[in-house]
C-alpha positions as CSV (number, residue, x, y, z in Angstrom):
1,X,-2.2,9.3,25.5
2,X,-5.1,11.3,24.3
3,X,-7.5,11.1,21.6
4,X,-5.5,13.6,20.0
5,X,-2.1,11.8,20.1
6,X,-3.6,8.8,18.5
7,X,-5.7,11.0,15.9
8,X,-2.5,13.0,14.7
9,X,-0.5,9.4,14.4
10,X,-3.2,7.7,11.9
11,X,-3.1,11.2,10.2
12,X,0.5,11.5,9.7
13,X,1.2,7.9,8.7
14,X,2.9,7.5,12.1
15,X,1.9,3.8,12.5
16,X,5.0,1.8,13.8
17,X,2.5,-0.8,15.9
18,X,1.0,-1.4,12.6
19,X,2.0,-5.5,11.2
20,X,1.6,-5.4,7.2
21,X,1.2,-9.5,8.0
22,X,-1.0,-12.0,9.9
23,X,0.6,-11.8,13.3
24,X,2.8,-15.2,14.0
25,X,1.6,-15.6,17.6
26,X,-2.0,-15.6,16.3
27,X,-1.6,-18.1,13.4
28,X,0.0,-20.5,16.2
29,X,-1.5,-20.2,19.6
30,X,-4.9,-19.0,19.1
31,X,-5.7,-22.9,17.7
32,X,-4.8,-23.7,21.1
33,X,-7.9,-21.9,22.9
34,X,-9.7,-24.5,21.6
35,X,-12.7,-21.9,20.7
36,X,-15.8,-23.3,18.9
37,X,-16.8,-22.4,15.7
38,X,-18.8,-19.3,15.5
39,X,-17.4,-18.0,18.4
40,X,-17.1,-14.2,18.4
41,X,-13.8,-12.5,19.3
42,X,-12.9,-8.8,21.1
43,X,-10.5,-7.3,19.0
44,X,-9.6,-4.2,21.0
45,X,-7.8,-0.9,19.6
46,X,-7.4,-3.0,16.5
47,X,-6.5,-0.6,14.1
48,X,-6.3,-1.7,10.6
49,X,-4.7,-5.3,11.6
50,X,-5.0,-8.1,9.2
51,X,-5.5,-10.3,12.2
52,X,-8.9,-8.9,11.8
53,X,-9.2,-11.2,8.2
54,X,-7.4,-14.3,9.5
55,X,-10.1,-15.0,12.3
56,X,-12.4,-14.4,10.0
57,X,-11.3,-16.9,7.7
58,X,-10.9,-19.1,10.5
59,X,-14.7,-19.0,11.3
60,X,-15.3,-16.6,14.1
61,X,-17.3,-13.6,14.4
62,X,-15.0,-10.5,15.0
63,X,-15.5,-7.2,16.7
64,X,-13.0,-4.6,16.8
65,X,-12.7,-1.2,18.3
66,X,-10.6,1.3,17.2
67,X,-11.1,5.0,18.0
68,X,-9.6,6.4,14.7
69,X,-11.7,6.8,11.9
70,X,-9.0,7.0,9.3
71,X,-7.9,3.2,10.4
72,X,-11.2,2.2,9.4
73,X,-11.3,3.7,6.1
74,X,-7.8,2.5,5.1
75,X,-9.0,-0.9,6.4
76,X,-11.5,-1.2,4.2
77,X,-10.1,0.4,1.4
78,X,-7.0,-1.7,1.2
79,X,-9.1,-5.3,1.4
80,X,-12.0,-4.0,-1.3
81,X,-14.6,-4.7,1.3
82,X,-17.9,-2.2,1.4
83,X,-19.2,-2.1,4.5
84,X,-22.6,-1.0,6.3
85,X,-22.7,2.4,8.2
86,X,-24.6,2.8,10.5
87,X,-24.7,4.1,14.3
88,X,-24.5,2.1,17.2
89,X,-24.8,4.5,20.9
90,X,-21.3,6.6,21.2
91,X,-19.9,4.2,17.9
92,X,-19.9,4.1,14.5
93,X,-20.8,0.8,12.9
94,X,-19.1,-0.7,10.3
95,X,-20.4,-4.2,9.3
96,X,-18.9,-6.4,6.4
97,X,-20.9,-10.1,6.7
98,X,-18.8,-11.7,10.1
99,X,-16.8,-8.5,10.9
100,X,-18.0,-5.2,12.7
101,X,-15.4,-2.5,13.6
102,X,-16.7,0.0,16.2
103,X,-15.4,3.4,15.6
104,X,-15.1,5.1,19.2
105,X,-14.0,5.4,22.6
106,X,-13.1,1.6,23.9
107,X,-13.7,2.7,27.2
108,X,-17.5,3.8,26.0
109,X,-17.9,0.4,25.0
110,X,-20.2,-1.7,27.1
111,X,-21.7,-5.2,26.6
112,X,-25.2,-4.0,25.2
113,X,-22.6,-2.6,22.6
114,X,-21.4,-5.9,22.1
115,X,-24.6,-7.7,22.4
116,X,-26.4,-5.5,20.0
117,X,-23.6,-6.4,17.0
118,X,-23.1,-10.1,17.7
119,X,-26.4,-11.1,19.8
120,X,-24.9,-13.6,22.3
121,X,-22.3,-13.4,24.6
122,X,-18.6,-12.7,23.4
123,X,-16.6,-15.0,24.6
124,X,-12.8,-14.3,23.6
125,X,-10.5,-11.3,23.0
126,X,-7.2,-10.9,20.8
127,X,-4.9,-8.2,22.1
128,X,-2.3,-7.8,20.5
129,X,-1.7,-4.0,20.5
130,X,-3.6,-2.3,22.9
131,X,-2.2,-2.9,26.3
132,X,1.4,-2.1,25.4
133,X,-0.1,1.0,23.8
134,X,-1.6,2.8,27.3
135,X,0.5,4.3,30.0
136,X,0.8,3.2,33.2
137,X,-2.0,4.6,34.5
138,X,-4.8,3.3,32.2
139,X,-3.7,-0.4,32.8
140,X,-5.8,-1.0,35.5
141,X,-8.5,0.6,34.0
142,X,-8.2,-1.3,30.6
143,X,-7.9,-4.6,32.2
144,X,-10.6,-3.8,34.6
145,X,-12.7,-2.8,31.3
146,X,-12.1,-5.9,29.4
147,X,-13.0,-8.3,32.4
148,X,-16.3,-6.4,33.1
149,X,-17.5,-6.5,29.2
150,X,-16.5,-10.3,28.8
151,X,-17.4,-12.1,32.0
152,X,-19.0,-14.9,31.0
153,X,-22.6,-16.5,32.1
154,X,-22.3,-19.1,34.6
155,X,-20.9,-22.3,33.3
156,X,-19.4,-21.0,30.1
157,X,-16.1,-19.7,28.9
158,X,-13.9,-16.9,28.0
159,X,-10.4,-17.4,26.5
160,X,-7.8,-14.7,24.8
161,X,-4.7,-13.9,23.8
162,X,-2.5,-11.5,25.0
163,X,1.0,-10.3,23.6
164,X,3.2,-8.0,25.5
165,X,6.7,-6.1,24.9
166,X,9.1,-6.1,27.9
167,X,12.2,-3.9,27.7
168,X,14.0,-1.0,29.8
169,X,11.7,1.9,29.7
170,X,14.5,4.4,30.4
171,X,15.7,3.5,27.1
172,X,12.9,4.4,25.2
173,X,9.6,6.2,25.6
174,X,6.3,4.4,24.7
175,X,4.4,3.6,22.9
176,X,4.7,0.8,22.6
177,X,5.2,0.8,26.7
178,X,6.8,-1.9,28.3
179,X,4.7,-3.8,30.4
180,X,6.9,-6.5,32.3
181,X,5.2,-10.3,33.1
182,X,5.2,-9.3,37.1
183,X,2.5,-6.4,35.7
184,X,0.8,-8.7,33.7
185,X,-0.1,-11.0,36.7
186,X,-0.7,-8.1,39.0
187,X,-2.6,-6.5,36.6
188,X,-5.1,-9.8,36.3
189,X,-5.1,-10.7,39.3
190,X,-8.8,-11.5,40.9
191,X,-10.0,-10.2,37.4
192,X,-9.1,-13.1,35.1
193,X,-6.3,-15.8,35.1
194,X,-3.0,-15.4,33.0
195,X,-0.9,-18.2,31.4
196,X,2.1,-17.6,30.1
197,X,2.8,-19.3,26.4
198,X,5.9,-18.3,25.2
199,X,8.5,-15.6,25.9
200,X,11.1,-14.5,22.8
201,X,14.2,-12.3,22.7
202,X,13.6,-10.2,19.5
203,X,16.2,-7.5,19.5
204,X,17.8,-9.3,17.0
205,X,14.6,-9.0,14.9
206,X,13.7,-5.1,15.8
207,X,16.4,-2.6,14.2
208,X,13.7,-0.1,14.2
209,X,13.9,-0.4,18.0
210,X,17.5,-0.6,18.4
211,X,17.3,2.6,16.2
212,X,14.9,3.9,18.9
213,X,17.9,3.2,21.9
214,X,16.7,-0.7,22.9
215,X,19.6,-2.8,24.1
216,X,17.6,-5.8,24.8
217,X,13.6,-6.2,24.2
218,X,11.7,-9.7,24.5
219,X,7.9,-10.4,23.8
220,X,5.6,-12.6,25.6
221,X,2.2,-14.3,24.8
222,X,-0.6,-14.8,27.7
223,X,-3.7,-17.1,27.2
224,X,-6.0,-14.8,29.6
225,X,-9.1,-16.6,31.1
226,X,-12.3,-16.4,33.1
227,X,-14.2,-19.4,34.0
């Protein structure tokens, strides 16, 4: 998937991944991490999510990263919001009071990034779209990524969540790519611990991707951690 693919989708309207509600697994099991107030969150490839809003609303600082300028725009557009623009290293910043959206290359992000927008550690990540959205062969790398810019200080904490799409890849071509729970674990593994929360048969519930081939497609949500 190149920058190209993903420019050409925002342009074209071509946004399937995109939710036009607050995502269900985030209203119930983020609670559950437990975070403290004021915390601030990784939002990766975040496109124009309203997730972004909710945690907002629920009191944490928020910083997404999403490599499509056009996302960003529609973002704030649609939610009346004005924000500051200004340049941050390889990104474009765009601040609105707890929420920044970094407009770039996630894999140019690194933690001065991060501690130059919220100016302490970040702590926890929401994924909810970007690891079903690379191809096998950036997994590693994106994992490996994300474990690097949020390892935490000695004695504190980072918590997530993760949501994944497991199906028969034959069937259909990604994205969104299925990435199975024996991936997930290997995936992690010596880079931060997984806990799976809650796995779902949705076919039921997904005609567009019975429309797309699927004969059976379940989701699953991970609490990732690092202590």
């Amino acid at each position: 998937m190149t920058p190209e693919f993903w420019h050409a989708r925002w342009e074209r309207g071509e946004i399937g991944w995109h939710e036009p509600e607050i995502n269900t697994h985030l209203r119930e099991f983020w609670p559950r991490l437990n975070l403290s107030p004021g915390t601030t969150a990784l939002v990766p490839l975040c496109g124009k999510t309203l997730d972004l809003l909710w945690l907002v609303g629920e009191g944490y600082r928020v910083i997404g990263i999403e490599l499509s300028k056009r996302a960003l725009q529609e973002f704030f557009d649609e939610h009346g919001l004005s924000p500051k623009i200004t340049e941050l290293g390889p990104f474009q910043r765009w601040s609105a009071d707890e929420l920044t959206l970094l407009c770039g290359d996630f894999f140019a992000l690194r933690r001065s990034h991060l501690t130059s927008v919220a100016r302490s550690a970040v702590t926890a990540v929401y994924d909810r779209a970007a690891l079903i959205a690379m191809p096998p062969e950036l997994r590693p790398d994106y994992i490996r990524h994300l474990a690097n810019l949020l390892a935490p200080a000695p004695g504190a904490r980072l918590d997530g969540l993760l949501v994944t799409i497991e199906y028969l890849q034959q069937e259909m071509r990604g994205p969104p790519f299925s990435v199975p729970a024996t991936q997930v674990r290997e995936l992690c593994d010596g880079l931060l611990t997984t806990e799976e929360l809650a796995d779902y048969d949705i076919i039921a519930e997904s005609p567009q991707f019975q429309r797309r081939g699927l004969s059976a497609l379940r989701e699953q949500v991970w609490r990732l951690a690092m202590v």
